[in-house]
C-alpha positions as CSV (number, residue, x, y, z in Angstrom):
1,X,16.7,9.2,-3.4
2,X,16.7,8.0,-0.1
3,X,14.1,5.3,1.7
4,X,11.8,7.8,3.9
5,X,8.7,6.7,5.2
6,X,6.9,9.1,3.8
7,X,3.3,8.3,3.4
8,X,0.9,7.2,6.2
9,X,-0.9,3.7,6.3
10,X,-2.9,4.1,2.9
11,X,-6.7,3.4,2.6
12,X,-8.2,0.2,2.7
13,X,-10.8,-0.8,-0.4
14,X,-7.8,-0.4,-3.1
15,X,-7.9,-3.1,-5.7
16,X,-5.4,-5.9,-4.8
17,X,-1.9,-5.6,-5.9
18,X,-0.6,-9.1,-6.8
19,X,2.5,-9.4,-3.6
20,X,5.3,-10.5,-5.7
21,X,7.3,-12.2,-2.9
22,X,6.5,-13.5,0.9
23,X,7.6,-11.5,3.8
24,X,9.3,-12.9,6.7
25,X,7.7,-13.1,9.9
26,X,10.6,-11.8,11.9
27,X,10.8,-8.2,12.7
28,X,14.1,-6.5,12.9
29,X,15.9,-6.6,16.4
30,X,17.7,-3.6,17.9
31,X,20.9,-6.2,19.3
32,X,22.9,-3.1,20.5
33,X,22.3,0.0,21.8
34,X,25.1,1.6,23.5
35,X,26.6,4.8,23.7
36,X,28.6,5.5,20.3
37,X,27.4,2.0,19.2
38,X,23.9,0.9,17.7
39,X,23.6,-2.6,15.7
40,X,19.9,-3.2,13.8
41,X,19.4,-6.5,12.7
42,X,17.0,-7.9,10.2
43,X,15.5,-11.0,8.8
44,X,16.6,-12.2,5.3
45,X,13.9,-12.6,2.5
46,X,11.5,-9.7,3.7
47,X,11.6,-7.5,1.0
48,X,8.6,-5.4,0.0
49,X,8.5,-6.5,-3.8
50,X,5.7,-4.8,-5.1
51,X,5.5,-3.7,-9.3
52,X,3.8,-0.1,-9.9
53,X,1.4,0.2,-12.5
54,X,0.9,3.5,-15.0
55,X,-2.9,2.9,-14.7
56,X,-2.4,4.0,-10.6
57,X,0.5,6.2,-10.2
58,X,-0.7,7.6,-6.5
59,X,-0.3,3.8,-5.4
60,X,2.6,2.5,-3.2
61,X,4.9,0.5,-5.3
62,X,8.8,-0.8,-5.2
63,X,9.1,-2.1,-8.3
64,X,8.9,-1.0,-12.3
65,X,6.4,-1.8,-14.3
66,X,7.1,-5.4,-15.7
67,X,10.3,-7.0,-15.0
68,X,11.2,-9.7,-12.5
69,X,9.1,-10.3,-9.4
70,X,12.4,-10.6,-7.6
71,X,15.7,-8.8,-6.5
72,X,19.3,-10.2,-5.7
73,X,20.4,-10.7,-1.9
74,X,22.3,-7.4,-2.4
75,X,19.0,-5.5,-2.1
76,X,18.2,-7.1,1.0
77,X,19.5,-5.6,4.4
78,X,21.3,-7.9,7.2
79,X,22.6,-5.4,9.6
80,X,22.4,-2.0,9.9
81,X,24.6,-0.3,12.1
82,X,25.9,3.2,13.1
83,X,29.5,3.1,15.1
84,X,31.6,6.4,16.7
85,X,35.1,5.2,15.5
86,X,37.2,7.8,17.7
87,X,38.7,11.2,16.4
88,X,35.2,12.8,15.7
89,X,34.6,10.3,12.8
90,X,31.3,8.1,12.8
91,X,30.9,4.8,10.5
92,X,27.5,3.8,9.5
93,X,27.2,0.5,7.6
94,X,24.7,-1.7,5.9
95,X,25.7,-5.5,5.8
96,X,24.1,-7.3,2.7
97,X,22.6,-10.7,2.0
98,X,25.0,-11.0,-0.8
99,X,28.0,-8.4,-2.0
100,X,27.1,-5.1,-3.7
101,X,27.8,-5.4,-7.0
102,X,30.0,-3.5,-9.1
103,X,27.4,-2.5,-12.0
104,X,23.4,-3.4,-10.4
105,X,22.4,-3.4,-14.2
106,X,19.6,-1.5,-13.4
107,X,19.3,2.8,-13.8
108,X,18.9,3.0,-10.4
109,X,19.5,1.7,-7.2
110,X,20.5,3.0,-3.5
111,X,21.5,2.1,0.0
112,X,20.6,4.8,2.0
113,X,20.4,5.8,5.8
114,X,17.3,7.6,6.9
115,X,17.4,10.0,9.9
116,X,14.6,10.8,12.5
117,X,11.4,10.8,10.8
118,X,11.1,10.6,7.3
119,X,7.9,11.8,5.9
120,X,5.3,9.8,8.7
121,X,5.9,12.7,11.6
122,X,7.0,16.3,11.5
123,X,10.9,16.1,12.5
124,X,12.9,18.4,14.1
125,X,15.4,18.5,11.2
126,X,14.8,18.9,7.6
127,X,14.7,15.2,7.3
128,X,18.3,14.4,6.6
129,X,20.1,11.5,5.2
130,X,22.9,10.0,3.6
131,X,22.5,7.6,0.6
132,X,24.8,5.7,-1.8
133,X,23.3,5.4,-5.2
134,X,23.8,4.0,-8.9
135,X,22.7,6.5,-11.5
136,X,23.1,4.1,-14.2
137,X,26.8,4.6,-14.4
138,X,29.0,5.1,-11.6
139,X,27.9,4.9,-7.4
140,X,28.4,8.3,-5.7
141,X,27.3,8.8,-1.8
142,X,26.0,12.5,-1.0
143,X,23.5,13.5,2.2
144,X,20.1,14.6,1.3
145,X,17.4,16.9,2.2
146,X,13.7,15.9,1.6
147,X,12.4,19.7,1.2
148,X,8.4,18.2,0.5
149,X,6.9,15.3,1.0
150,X,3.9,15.8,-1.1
151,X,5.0,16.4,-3.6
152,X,8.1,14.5,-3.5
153,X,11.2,16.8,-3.3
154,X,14.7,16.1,-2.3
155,X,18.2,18.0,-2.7
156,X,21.3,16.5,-2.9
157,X,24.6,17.6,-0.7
158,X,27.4,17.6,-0.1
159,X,29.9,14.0,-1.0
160,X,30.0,11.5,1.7
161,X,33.1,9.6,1.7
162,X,32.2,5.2,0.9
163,X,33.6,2.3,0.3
164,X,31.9,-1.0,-0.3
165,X,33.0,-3.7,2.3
166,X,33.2,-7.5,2.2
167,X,29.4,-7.9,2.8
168,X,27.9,-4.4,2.1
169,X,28.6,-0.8,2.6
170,X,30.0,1.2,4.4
171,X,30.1,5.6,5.0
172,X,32.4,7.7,6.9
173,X,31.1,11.1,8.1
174,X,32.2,13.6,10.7
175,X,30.6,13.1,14.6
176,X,29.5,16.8,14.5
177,X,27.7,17.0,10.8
178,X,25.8,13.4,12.2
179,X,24.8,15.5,15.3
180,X,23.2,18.3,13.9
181,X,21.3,15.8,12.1
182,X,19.1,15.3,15.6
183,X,17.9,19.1,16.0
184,X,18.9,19.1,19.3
185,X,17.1,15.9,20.3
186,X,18.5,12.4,20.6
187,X,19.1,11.2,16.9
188,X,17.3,7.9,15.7
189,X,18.0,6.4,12.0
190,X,16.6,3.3,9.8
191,X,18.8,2.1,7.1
192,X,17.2,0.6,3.7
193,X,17.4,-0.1,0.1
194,X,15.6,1.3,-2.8
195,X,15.0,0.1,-6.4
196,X,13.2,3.3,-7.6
197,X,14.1,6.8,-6.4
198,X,11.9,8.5,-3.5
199,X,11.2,11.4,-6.5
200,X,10.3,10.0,-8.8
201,X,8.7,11.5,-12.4
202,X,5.8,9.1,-12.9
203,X,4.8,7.4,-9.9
204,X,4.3,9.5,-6.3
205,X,4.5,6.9,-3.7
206,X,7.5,4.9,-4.5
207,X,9.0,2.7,-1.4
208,X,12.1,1.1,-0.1
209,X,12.3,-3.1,-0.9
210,X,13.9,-3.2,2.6
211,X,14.3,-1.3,5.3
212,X,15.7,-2.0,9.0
213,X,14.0,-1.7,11.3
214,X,10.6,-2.2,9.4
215,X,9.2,1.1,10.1
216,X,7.8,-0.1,6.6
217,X,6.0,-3.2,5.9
218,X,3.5,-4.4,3.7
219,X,0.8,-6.5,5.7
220,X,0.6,-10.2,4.4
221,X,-3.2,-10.4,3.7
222,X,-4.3,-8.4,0.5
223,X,-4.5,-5.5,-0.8
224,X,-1.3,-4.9,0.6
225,X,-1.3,-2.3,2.8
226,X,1.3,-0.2,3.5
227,X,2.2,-0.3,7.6
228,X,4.4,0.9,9.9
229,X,5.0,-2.2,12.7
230,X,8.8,-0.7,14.3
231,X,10.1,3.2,14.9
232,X,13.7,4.1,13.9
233,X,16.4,2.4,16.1
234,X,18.2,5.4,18.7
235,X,21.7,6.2,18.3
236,X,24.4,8.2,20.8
237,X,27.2,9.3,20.8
């Protein structure tokens, strides 16, 4: 699925998790925010790379089982960005590091937009989003509806209309479906990537590799804990 939250700080005394690549120091910065118009940007090389382990299934983990201890530049997120285009039409993008590719090679991967609060705070909407995701054949782009957090749930909706751009991708939705998105309250979104899906069959507390802005982070001194250091960025119409 989709890159919520989700889960709260977890508990300290866990047995440490070797961190398979360094996080940047730089935080995302929110470098505009104006009506119709809001531009996230975020640090390069600041993915949360972390493999998840059968023998701890409850524990927070990006990655498969084995495998590299790194992902390409099209995992990790430049700019995210959500525009009002005129006509009741919306854009929201996610600039990359490097070009999507064409085939990720893996069985699944997603870039996904997350809206309000994910899983961390009850929200005043069902916890919608829009993601566009590899299934290990073709990429399709639908919204989403997390319907539990524990345990992981989510139902897929209706298409979203995508293309991938020079440097990323890029959805098209209608101004009034986004605005129902915010319950009646002013919206706010993070954008992210995803290796393993949100549901997932064997492990409960999959994560994003990148999100922006880092309302997830893992803390640089082990055990990696999961953290929460920025809130979703605001957007208006």
């Amino acid at each position: 699925m989709n890159g919520s939250v989700c889960s709260p700080a977890l508990a300290g005394g866990l047995v440490a998790w070797a961190l398979v690549a360094p996080l940047a120091s730089s935080a995302s910065d929110i470098v505009v925010s104006v009506p119709g118009n809001t531009v996230v940007q975020d640090a390069g090389n600041d993915l949360m790379l972390l493999h998840c382990d059968l023998a701890f299934p409850d524990r927070a983990c990006s990655l498969p089982p084995g495998g590299p201890d790194a992902l390409p530049a099209w995992a990790d997120v430049k700019t995210a960005k959500i525009t009002a285009i005129g006509g009741g039409r919306v854009d929201l993008q996610i600039a990359l590091y490097a070009p999507a590719p064409a085939d990720p090679g893996v069985p699944f991967f997603s870039y996904f937009w997350q809206f309000q609060d994910g899983c961390v705070e009850p929200s005043p909407t069902d916890k919608d989003g829009i993601r566009v995701h590899w299934d290990g054949a073709a990429w399709n782009a639908n919204w989403y509806v997390i319907t539990s957090c524990n345990p992981r749930h989510i139902v897929q909706g209706d298409p979203v209309d995508f293309v991938f751009t020079d440097d990323g991708v890029r959805v098209r939705v209608s101004l009034e479906d986004l605005l129902t998105r915010g319950g009646g309250v002013p919206m706010t979104f993070y954008a992210g990537t995803r290796r393993l899906p949100f549901e997932h069959p064997v492990f409960t507390r999959t994560i994003p590799v990148d999100v922006a802005p880092d309302v997830n982070q893992l803390n640089p001194s082990p055990p990696p804990i999961l953290i929460h250091p920025q809130v979703p960025a605001p957007w208006q119409p």
